[in-house]
C-alpha positions as CSV (number, residue, x, y, z in Angstrom):
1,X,-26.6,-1.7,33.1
2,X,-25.3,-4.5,31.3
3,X,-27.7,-4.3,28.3
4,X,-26.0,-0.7,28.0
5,X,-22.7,-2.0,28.2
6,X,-23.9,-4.8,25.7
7,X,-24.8,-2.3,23.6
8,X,-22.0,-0.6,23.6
9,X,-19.9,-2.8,22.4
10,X,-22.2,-4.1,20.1
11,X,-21.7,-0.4,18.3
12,X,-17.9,0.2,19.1
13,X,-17.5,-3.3,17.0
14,X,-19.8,-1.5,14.4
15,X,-17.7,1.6,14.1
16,X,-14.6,-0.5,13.7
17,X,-16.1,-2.5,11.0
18,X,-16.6,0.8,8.8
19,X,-13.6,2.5,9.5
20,X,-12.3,4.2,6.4
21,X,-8.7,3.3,6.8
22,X,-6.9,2.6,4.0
23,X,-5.9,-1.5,3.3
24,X,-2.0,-2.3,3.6
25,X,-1.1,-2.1,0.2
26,X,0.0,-6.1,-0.6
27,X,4.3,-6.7,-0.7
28,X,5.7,-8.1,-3.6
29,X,7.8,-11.2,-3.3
30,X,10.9,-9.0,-4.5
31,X,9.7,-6.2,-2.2
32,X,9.2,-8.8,1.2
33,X,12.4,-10.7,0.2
34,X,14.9,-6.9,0.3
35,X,12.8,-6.1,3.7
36,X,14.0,-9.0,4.9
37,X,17.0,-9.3,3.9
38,X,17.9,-5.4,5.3
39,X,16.3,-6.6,9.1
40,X,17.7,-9.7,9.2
41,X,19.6,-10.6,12.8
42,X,17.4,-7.8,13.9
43,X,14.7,-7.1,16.3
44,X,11.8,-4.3,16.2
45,X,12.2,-1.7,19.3
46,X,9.1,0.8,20.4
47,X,8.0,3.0,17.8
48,X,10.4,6.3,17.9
49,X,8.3,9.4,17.2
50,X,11.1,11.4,15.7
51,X,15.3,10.2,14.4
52,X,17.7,12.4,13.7
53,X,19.0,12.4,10.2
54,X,22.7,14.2,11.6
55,X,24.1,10.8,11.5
56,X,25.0,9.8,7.4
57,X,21.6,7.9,6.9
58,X,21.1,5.8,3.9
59,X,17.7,5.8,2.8
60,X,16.5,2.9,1.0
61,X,12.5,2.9,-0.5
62,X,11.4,-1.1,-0.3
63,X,8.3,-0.1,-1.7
64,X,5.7,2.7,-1.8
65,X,4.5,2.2,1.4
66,X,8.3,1.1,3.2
67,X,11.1,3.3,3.5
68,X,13.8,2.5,5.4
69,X,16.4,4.5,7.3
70,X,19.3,2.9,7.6
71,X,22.2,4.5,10.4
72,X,24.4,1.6,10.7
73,X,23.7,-0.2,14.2
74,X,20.0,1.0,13.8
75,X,17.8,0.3,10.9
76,X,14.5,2.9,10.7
77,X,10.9,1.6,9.6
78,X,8.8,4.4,8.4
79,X,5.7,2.9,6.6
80,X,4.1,6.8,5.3
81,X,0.2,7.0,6.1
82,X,-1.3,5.5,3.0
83,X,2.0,5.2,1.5
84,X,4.3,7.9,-0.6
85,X,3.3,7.3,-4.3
86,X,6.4,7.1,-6.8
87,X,9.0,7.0,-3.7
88,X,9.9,3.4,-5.3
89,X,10.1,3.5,-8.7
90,X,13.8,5.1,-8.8
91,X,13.1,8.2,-11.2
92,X,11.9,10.2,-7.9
93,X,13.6,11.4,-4.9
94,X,12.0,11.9,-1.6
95,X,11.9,15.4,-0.2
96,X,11.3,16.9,3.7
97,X,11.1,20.3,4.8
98,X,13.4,19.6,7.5
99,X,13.9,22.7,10.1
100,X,15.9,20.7,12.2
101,X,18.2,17.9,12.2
102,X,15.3,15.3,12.6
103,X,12.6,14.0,10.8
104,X,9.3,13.1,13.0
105,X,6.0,11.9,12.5
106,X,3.6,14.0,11.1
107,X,5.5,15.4,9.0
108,X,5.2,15.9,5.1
109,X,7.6,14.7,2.2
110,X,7.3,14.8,-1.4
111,X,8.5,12.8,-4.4
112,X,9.9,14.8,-6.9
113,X,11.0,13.5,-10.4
114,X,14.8,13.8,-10.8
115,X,15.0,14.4,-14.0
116,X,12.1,17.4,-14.6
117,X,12.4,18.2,-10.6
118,X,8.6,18.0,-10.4
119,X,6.8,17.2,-7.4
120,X,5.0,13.9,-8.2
121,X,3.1,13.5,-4.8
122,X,3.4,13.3,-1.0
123,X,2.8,11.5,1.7
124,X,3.1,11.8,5.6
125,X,5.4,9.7,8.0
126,X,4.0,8.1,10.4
127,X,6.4,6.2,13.8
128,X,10.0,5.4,13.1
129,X,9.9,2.0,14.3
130,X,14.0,0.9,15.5
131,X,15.2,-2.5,14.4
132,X,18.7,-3.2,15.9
133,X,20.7,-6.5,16.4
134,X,20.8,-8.2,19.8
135,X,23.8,-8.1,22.2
């Protein structure tokens, strides 16, 4: 019995090792120093699996692979799955599908180019993760 559960974890350490996940793409020092600066004073709640976007919402790209979604007393985290190509570099606009007035994880965006109005790429959301200052 214990040489089985030996070997068990012995091959759940193995699979984790060769997981294909994708690397977190590195910040850059200009990137890391506006993420900062937008959540300071704040602290990170539980991961939200949907927010509504009724409220005005600013939405501010830190980087391809941060976007935050700022409604005033609560500042949104969504780092996309593998990140959202182009979402950063100010010529694109991110695009949902929205249905209704929320946006969850899961779902699909797009970056389309403002000035042709091609779509440049995609990416999917994953948590929304809450970052509010303490009372």
């Amino acid at each position: 019995m214990r040489k089985s559960l030996v070997a068990a974890a012995g091959i759940a350490a193995l699979l984790a090792a060769c997981s294909t996940a994708p690397a977190e793409q590195a910040r850059s020092p200009q990137a890391a120093k506006e993420l900062a600066d937008a959540l300071a004073g704040r602290v990170a709640g539980p991961p939200q699996r949907c927010i509504s976007t009724y409220r005005n919402t600013k939405v501010q790209p830190i980087d391809d692979f941060t976007i935050l979604y700022d409604q005033g007393s609560t500042i949104y985290v969504q780092n996309p799955r593998g990140g959202c190509p182009g979402v950063s570099n100010g010529g694109d606009v991110l695009v949902t599908r929205q249905v209704t007035n929320q946006i969850c994880d899961g779902e699909i965006a797009q970056t389309v180019d403002l000035t042709s109005r091609v779509s440049r790429g995609g990416c999917v959301f994953g948590p929304f993760v809450p970052y509010t200052k303490p009372r």
